[in-house]
C-alpha atoms as a printed R data frame, in Angstrom:
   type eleno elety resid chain resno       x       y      z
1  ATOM     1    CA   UNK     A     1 -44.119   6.022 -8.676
2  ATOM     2    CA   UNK     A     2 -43.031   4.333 -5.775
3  ATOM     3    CA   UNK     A     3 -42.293   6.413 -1.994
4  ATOM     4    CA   UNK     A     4 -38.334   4.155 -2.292
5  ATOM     5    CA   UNK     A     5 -37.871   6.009 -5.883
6  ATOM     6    CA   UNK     A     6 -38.749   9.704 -5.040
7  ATOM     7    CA   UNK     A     7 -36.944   8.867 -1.931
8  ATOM     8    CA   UNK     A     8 -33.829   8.030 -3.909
9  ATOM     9    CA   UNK     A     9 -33.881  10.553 -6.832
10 ATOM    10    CA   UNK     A    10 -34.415  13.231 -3.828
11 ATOM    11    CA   UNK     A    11 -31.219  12.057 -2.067
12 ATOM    12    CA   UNK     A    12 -29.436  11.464 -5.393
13 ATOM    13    CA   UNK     A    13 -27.689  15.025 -5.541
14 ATOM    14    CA   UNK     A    14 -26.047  13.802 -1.958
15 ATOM    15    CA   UNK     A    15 -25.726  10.201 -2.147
16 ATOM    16    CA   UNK     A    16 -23.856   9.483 -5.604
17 ATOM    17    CA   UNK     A    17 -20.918  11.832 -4.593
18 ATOM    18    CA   UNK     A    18 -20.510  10.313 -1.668
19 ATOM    19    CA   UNK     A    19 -20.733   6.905 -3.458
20 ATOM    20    CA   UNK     A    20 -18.145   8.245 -5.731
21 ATOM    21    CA   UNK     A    21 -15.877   9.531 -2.942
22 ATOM    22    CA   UNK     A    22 -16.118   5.801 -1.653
23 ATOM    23    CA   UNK     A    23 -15.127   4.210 -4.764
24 ATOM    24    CA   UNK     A    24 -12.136   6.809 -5.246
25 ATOM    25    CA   UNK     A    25 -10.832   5.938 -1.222
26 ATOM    26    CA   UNK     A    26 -10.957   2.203 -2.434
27 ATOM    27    CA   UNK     A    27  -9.063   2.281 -5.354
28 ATOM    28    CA   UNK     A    28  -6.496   4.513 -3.827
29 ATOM    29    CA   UNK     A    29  -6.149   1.687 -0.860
30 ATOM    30    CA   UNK     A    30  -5.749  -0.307 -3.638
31 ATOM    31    CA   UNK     A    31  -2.749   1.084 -5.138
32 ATOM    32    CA   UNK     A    32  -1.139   1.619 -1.820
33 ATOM    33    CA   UNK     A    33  -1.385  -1.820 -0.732
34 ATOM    34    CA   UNK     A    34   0.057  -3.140 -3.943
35 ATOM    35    CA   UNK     A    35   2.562  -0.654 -3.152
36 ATOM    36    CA   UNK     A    36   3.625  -1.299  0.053
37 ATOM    37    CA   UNK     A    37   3.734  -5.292 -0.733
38 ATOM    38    CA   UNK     A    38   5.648  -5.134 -3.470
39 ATOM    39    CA   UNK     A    39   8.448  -7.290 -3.159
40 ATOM    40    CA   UNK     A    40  10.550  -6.065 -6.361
41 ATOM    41    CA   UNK     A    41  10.480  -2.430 -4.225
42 ATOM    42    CA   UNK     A    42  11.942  -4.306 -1.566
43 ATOM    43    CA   UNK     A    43  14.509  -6.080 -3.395
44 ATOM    44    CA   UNK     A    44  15.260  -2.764 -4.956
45 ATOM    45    CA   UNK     A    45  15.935  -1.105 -1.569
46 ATOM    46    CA   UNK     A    46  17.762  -4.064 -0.421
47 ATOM    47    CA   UNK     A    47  20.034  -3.380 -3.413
48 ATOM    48    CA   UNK     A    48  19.990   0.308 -2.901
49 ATOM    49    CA   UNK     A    49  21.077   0.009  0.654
50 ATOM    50    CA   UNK     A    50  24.021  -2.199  0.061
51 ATOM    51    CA   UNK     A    51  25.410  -0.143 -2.397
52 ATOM    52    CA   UNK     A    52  25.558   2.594  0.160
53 ATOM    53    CA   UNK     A    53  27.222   0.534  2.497
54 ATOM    54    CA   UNK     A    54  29.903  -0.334 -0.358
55 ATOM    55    CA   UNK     A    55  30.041   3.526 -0.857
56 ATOM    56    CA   UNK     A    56  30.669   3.757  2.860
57 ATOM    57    CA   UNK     A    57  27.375   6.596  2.790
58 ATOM    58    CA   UNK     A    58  26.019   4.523  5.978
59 ATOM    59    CA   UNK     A    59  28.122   2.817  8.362
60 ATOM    60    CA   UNK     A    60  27.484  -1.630  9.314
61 ATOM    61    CA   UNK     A    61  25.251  -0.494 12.041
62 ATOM    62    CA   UNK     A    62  22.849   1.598  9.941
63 ATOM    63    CA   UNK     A    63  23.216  -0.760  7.353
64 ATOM    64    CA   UNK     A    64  21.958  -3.625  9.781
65 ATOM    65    CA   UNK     A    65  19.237  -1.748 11.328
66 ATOM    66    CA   UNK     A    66  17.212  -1.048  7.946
67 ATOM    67    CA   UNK     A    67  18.591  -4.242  6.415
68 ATOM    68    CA   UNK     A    68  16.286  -6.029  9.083
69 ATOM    69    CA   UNK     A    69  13.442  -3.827  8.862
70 ATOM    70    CA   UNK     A    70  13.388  -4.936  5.034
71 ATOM    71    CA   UNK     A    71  13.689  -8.438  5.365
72 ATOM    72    CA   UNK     A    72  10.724  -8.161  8.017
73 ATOM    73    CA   UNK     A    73   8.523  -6.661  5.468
74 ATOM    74    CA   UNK     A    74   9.799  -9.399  2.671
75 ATOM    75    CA   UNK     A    75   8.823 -11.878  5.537
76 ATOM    76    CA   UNK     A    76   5.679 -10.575  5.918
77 ATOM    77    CA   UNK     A    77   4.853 -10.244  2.211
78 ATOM    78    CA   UNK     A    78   5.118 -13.807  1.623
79 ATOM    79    CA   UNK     A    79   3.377 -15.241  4.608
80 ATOM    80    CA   UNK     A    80   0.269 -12.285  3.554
81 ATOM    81    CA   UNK     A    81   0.255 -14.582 -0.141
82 ATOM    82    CA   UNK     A    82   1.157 -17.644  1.206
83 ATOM    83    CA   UNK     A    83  -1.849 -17.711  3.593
84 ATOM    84    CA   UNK     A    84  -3.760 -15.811  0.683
């Protein structure tokens, strides 16, 4: 038996949590990034947002403001998967 072997079955009890942990973090990074750059959300709030405006719920300023900060992220969406 090899010193690297007892070495790792001794730090086993520590290390495969951790590696576990690390493989949890990733996949919920994952998820959020598909999340946040999902441009069918962003349609969808688009959408959203205009209908409030037609329900006069926000006013043409408050409208604008979040209007642009949508279109930014759109923008930025499809330069990200453009440039790949």
């Amino acid at each position: 038996m090899s010193l690297s072997l007892i070495g790792r079955l001794l730090a086993a009890p520590v290390s495969e949590p951790i590696r576990g942990v690390i493989g949890l973090a990733r996949l919920i990074e994952g998820q959020v990034v598909a999340e946040i750059y999902d441009e069918d959300k962003i349609r969808g709030a688009l959408a959203e947002l205009e209908l409030k405006l037609d329900l006069e719920e926000i006013d043409l300023a408050e409208y604008e403001a979040q209007e642009e900060i949508l279109l930014q992220r759109l923008n930025e969406i499809r330069e990200m998967k453009r440039d790949g």
